[in-house]
NUZABA-427533 format. One record per atom (N, C-alpha, C, O, CB): x, y negated, z; residue in three letters. Coordinates in steps of 0.02 Angstrom, whole numbers, plus 50000, padded with zeros to 5 digits. Glycine has a CB too. Layout:
XYZALA ...
END
This chain:
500745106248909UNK 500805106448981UNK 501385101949003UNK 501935101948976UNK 500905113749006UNK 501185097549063UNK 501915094349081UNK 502045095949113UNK 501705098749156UNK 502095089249092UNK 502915095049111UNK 503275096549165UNK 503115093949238UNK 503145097449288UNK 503865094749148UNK 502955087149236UNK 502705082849287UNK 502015085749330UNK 501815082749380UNK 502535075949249UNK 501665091849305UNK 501005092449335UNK 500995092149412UNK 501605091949422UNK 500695098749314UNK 500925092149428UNK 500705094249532UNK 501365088649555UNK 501445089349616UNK 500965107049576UNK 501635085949541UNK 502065083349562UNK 501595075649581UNK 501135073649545UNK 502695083849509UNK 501785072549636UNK 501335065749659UNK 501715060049650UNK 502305060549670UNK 501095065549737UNK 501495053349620UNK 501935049349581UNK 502185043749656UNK 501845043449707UNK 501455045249501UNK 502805040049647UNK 503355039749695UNK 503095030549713UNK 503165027049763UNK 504315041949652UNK 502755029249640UNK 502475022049613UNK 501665021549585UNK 501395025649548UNK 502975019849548UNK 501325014449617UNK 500655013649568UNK 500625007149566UNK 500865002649601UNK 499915016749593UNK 500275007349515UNK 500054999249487UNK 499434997649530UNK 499055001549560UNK 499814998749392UNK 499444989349526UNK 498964984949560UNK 498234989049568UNK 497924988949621UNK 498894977649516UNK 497994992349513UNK 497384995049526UNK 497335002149570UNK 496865003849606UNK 497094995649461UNK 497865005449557UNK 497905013449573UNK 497855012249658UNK 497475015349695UNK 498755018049541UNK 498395006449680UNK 498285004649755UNK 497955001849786UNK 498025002049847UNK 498585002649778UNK 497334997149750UNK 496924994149757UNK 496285001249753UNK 495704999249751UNK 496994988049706UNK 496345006349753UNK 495885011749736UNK 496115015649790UNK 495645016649828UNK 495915015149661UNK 496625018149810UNK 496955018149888UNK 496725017149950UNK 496505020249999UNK 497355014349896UNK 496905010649927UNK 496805008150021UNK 495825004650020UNK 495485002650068UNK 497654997850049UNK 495645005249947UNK 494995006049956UNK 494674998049974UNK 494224997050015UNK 494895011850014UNK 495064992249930UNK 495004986049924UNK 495074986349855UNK 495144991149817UNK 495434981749963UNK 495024977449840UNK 495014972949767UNK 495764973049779UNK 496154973549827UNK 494554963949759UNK 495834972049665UNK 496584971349675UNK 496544964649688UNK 497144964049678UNK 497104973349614UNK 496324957549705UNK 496334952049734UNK 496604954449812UNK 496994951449850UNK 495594948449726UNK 496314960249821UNK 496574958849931UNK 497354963249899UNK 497874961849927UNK 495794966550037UNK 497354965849870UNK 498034968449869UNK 498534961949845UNK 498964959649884UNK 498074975049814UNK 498424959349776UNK 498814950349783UNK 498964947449833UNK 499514946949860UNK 498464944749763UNK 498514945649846UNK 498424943149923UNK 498904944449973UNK 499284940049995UNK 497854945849952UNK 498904951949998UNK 499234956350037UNK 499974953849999UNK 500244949050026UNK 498934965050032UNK 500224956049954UNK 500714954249915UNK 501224946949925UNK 501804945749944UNK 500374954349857UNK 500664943049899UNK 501254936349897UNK 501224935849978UNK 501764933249994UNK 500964927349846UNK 500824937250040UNK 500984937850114UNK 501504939850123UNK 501804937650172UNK 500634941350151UNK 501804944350084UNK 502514947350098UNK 502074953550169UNK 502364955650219UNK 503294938950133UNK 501464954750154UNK 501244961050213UNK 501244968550176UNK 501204973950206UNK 500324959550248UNK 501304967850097UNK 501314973350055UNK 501884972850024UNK 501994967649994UNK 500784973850011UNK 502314977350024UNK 502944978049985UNK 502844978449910UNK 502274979549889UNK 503304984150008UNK 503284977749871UNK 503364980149816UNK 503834981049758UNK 504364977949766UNK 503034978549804UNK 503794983749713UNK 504484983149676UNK 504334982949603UNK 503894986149573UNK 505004989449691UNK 504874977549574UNK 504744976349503UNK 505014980749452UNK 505434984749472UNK 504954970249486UNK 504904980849408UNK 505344983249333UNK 505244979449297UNK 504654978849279UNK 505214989549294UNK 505714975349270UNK 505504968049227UNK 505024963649250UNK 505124959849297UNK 505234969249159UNK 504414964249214UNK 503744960349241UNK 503334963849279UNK 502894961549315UNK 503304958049191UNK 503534971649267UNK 502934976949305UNK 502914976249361UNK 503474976549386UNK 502994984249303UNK 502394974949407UNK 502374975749474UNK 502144984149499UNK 501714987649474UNK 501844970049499UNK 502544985549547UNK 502114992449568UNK 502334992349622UNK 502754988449645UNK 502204999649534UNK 501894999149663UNK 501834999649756UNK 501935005649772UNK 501555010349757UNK 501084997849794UNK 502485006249806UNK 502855013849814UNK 502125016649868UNK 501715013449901UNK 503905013749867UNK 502235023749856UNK 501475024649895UNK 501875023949970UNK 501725019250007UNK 500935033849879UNK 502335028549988UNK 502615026650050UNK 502595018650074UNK 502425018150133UNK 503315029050046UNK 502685013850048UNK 502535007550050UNK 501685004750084UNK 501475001750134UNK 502645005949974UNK 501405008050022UNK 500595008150068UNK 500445011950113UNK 499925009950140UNK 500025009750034UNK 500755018850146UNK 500315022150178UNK 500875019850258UNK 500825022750312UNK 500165031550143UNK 501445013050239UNK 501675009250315UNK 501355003050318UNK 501295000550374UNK 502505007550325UNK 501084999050257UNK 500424995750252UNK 499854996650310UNK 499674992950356UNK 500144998050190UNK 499625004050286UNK 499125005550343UNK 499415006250420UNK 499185003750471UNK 498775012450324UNK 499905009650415UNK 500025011350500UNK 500095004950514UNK 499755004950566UNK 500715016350531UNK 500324997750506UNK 500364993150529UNK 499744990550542UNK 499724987050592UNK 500714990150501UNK 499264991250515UNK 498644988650509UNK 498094991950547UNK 497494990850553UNK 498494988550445UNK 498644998050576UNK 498045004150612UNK 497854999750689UNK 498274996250717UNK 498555014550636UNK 497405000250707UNK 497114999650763UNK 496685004150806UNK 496145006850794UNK 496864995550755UNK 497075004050858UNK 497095011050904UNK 497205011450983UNK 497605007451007UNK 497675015150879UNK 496895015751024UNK 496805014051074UNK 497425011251105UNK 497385007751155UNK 496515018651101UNK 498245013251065UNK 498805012951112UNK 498895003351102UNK 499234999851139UNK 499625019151082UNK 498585001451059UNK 498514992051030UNK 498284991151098UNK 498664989151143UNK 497824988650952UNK 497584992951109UNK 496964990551162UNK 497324989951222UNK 497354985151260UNK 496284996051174UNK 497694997051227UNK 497914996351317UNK 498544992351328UNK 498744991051385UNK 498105004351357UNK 498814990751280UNK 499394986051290UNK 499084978051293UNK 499454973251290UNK 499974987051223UNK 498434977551298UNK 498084969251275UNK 498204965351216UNK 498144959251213UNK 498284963951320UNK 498424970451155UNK 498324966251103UNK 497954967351052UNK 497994973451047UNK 498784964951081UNK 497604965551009UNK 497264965850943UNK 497694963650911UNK 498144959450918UNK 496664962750930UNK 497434968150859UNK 497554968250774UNK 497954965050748UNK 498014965250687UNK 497074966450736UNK 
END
C-alpha cells in the first residue's frame, strides 16, 4: 500500500496533459514553445504543474462575459 494513495500529483508529463486537456501531445508542444503553456524542468524532464493547465484553460475559456465586452477568443 502507498503512502501516496488518494493524494493527486502536483506534476505530469507531456502525455498525462495531453490526456487532460483532451488534445495531441503535438498541440501541447506547440502550446509550449508559444510560451501559452507553462512548464517546469528537472534536468531534461519536462512536466506541467496541473494548476498550470487548469490557468491554461481559464485563459482559453470563452464565455458570455468575452462576448459582451466585443472580444473573441
Amino acid at each position: 500500500m502507498s503512502v501516496f494513495k488518494g493524494i493527486e500529483p502536483m506534476v505530469v508529463d507531456e502525455e498525462q496533459a495531453a490526456r487532460m486537456l483532451g488534445i495531441s501531445r503535438r498541440m501541447v508542444f506547440e502550446f509550449r514553445t508559444k510560451g501559452e503553456l507553462q512548464h517546469v524542468k528537472f534536468g531534461r524532464l519536462i512536466r506541467y504543474r496541473v494548476s498550470d493547465i487548469q490557468a491554461f484553460l481559464e485563459r482559453k475559456l470563452i464565455g458570455n462575459d468575452t462576448l459582451a465586452n466585443g472580444r473573441r477568443g
